[in-house]
Structures are given as C-alpha cells and as structure tokens.
N, C-alpha and C positions, 0 to 999 in steps of 0.2 A: 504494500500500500504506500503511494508516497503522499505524504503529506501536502495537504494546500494552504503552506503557511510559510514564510521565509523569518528563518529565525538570525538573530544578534547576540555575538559572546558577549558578558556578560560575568561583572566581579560578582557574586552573591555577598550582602551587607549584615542582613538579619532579615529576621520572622516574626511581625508583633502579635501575629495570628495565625490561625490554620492556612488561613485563605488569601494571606499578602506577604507578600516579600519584597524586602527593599535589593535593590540592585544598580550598580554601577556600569554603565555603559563603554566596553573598551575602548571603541572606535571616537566617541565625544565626550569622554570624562563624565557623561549626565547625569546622576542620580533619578531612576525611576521604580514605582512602584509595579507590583506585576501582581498578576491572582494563581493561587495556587490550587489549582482543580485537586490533587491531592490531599486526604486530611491527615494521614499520617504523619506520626512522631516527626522522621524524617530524619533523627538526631545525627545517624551515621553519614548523612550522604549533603544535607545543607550545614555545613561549618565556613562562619567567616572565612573568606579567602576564596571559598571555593568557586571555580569555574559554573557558572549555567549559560542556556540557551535561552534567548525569550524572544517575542515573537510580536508585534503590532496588532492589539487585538482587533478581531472584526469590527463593524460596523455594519448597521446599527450594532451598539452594545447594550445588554440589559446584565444588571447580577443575579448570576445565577440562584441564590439565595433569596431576593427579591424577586418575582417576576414582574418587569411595569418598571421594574426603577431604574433609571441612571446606573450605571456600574460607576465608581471610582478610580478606576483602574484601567490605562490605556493601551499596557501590557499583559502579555500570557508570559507564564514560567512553562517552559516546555520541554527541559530536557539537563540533567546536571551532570558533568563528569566528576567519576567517585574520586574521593580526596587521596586515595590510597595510591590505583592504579591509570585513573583517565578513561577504566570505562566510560562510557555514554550510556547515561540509565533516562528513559524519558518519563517525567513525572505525570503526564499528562490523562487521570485517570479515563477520560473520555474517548480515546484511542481504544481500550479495549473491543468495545461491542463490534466496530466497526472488524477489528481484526479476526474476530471470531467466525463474522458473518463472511468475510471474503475466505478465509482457512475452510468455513463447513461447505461452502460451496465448490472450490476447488479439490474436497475431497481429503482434504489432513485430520479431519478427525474420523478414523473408519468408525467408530464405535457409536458414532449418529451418524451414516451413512445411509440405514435403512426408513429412514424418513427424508420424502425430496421436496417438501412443500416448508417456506418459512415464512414469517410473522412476527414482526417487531414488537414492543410494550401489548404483552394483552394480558388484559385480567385473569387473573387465578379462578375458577370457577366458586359459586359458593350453592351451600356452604365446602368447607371442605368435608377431607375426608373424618372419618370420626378417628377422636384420641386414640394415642396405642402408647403405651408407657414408654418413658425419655432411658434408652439403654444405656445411658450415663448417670442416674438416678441409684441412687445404693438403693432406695425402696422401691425401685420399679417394677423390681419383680412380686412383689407379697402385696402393696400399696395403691390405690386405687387412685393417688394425691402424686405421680409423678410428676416431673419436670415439663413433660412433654405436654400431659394431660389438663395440667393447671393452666399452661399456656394458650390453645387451642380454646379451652374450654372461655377464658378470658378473654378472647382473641374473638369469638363468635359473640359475643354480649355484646361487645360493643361495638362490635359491625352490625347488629341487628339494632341497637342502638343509636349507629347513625355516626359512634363517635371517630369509626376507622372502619376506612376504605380497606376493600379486598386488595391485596399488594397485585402488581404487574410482573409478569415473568418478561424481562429483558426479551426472551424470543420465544415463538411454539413454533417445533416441526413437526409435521403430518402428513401420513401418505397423502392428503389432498383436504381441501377448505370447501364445505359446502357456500352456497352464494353470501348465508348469513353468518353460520358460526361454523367452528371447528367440528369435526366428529368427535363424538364423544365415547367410540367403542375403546375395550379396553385394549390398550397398547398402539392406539392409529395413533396417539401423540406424544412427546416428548416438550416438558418443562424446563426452559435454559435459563442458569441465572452467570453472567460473566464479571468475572472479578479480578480486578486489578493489582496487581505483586510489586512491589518494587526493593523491597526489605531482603539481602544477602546474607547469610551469615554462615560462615564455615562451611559452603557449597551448597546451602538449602537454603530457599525462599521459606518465608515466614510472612505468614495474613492470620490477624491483622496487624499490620503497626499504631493502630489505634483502637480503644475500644469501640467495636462497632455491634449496635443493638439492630441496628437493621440489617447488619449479615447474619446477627442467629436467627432474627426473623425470618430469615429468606430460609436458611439450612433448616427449621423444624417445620416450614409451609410445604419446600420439597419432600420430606418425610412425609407429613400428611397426604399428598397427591397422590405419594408412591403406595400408603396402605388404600390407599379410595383406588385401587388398581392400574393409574395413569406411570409413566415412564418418567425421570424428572435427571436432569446433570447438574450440576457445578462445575464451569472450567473458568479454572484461573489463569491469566494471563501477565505470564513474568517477565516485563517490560524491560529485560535486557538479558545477554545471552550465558551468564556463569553461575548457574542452578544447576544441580543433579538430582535436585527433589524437591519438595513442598509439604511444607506440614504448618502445622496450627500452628501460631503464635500465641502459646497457653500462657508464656509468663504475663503477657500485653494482655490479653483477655481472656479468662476461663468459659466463660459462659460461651462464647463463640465455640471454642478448643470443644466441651462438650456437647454444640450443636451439632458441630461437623461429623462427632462420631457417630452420630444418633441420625444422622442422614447415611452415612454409610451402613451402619446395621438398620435402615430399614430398604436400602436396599441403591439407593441414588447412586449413581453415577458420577464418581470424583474425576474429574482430568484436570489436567495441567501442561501449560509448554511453554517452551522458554522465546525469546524474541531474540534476532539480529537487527539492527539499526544503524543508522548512521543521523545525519540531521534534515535528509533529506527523504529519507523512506524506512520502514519498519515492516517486518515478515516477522510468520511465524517458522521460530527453529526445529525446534527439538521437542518432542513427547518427555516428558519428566513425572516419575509418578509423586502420587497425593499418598503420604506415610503418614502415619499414627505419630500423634504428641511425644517429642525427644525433648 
C-alpha cells in the first residue's frame, strides 16, 4: 500500500498528551504540533531527540475526538525511527484496516480465504450470543457470576436501555451479502476486528501499550458471536518488521491479557503479521503467531 501523504523529518520535542506531540522541523528549524492517532505509552520509541516523520495534515480537518470541531493541529505524527536501531516503526494506528483489507484480498491471510465477500464497520448483530463462562475466571467453572457472564449480561441492559450501542466489527466476510443484510446461517460469516502493534520487546510484539477497555470489549463480543455459532478473528497488525511473535501485554493491562484468552478458548481466531515499510509505502510481511501471556 503506499501511502497518500508526503511526510517531513522531524526532531521529536515531547508529549503533553496521548494525542499531540511537539516536534521540530529539520529542514526550517519550526516548532510544530502534530496528532498522534496512537494512544499508546509509546515510552520506548518517542524519547526527546528522537527522529519522526510527520506529514501536513488533510484538509478539510476535523479532530478526530470531536467530530464538527476544528482540529488544532496542522500536522500528523506518522512514523518514528527507534532510538536504538533507526528502524522505521509507523505510528499511525489508522493504517491498519486499510492493510488488512488489501493483505485479505490478495490472499495473505489463507485462514479467511474461505469467505470472498467483504464489509466495512457493520454492527454486531443483537442480541448477542448468550453468556458462557470467562475461561480466565478461577470460578468459571462451578460459578454462574463469571467474568465473561457479568459482562455480556451488563452489556445487554444497557443496550436494551438505550445506554450502549451494539459495537461494529471493523469488517464481515461472507460467502455472499443478500441485497439487505448479511446471511445469517451458521459459518457463511466471519467477524474481523484489526489491531494495531507497535510495542517490540525482546522479538515479541506486545498489545496493548495502553490500557484499552474497548479491546476487551471487542475480545469477549468475538467470544460471544463465536458461542451464538458465527466465525469471528482478531488480526493484529505489527506496524514494522522485527517481531517473531505477539502476545498480550498482561503487565500494561490484565483484563485485556485475560480477554484474549477467553477469545481463544472459545474458539476465535488469533492472527498476527508483521509489516515492511519505508516512508513511502507499507506491506504486509511475515505471519507471526499470537502466544499465551510471557
């Protein structure tokens, strides 16, 4: 995929927030602000000094935080060479889907191969499937009160209450889309949720680098689809190319760490792969597997 943006090196300054970074312009000395579509820590890879890539953001601009408002920020953070070695790590968590969608369609993921119809943001159906105890839960097995089963159960109250929206699965593939809605038999579909990696550590990627409540959300909704007898994945995408594996980031977040297992024992679909890059275009590498909490 190459990119439709022309990026500028770039001294990285500091971070006063998740979502801005200060930044020095090499070519004009300039001090400017940039947004950082990543929420992660990020602690390893933006240290004063360090090299990034940032980019002029589109126009029109709105923050993505806001929708309707003014952005602040004139600049994109798009891409940082690690302080270590000068890889090229691109931060840019909105890259993924895109890479996913162009990788499933050229065929790099065999393992959703057997579905050839795709669908961008579509609703989860509701309700879901009914609770099945959280296999990360020490009572889940004797306990009626799992992890999984309190969630789901709190999860539908107030969807039916009005208070939360049924979440969207990133993509649905399907042998084929009737005119109105997907088919509904069991196994015509597949549930894609795509996640962005950027965190190295000792040759494994690690997600998340920050706590994220809406990735367990997503990991016990895919459990739920897959006991309601639908097909459902998680592929993470390691936005640069010196991973040899992928595992939960438990010490950053627990509760994710044992959503993910609890997607895997009920049955979902973990993939993972790594990315080659430069500043002008990004592919997918490497197949890399999704391991249990180290």
């Amino acid at each position: 995929m190459r990119f439709d943006f022309v990026t500028q090196p770039a001294t990285f300054v500091g971070r006063p927030n998740r979502y801005l970074v200060y930044a020095k312009l090499e070519e004009s000395g300039a001090f400017v602000d940039a947004h950082c579509a990543d929420p992660g820590r990020l602690r390893e890879l933006l240290i004063p000094g360090t090299r990034v890539h940032i980019s002029p953001a589109a126009a029109p601009a709105t923050a993505p935080r806001t929708p309707g408002a003014p952005r602040k920020t004139t600049w994109d953070l798009r891409f940082v060479e690690h302080p270590e070695n000068g890889q090229l790590v691109s931060l840019d968590t909105r890259v993924p889907n895109r890479i996913f969608e162009e990788g499933w369609r050229a065929g790099f993921f065999p393992e959703l191969g057997r579905w050839s119809q795709l669908r961008r943001e579509v609703p989860h159906p509701a309700p879901l499937a009914p609770a099945l105890p959280d296999p990360t839960s020490a009572n889940a097995a004797d306990s009626a009160d799992g992890g999984f089963e309190r969630f789901m159960a709190t999860r539908k109250a107030r969807q039916k209450e009005g208070h939360e929206p049924h979440s969207r699965a990133d993509f649905l593939l399907a042998h084929a889309f009737t005119p109105a809605e997907p088919l509904a038999l069991p196994g015509a579909r597949c549930w894609v949720e795509v996640k962005s990696a950027s965190l190295v550590v000792d040759g494994v990627a690690r997600f998340p680098d920050a706590i994220t409540d809406r990735g367990r959300r997503h990991m016990l909704e895919l459990a739920a689809l897959v006991a309601g007898g639908e097909a459902a994945a998680v592929v993470f995408i390691v936005q640069r190319p010196d991973a040899d594996a992928l595992c939960a980031h438990r010490a950053t977040d627990p509760a994710f760490a044992d959503a993910l297992e609890c997607a895997r024992a009920a049955g979902v679909l973990l993939l993972a792969a790594t990315c080659r890059l430069t500043t002008v275009e990004i592919h997918l590498d490497r197949h890399i597997p999704v391991i249990k909490n180290i």
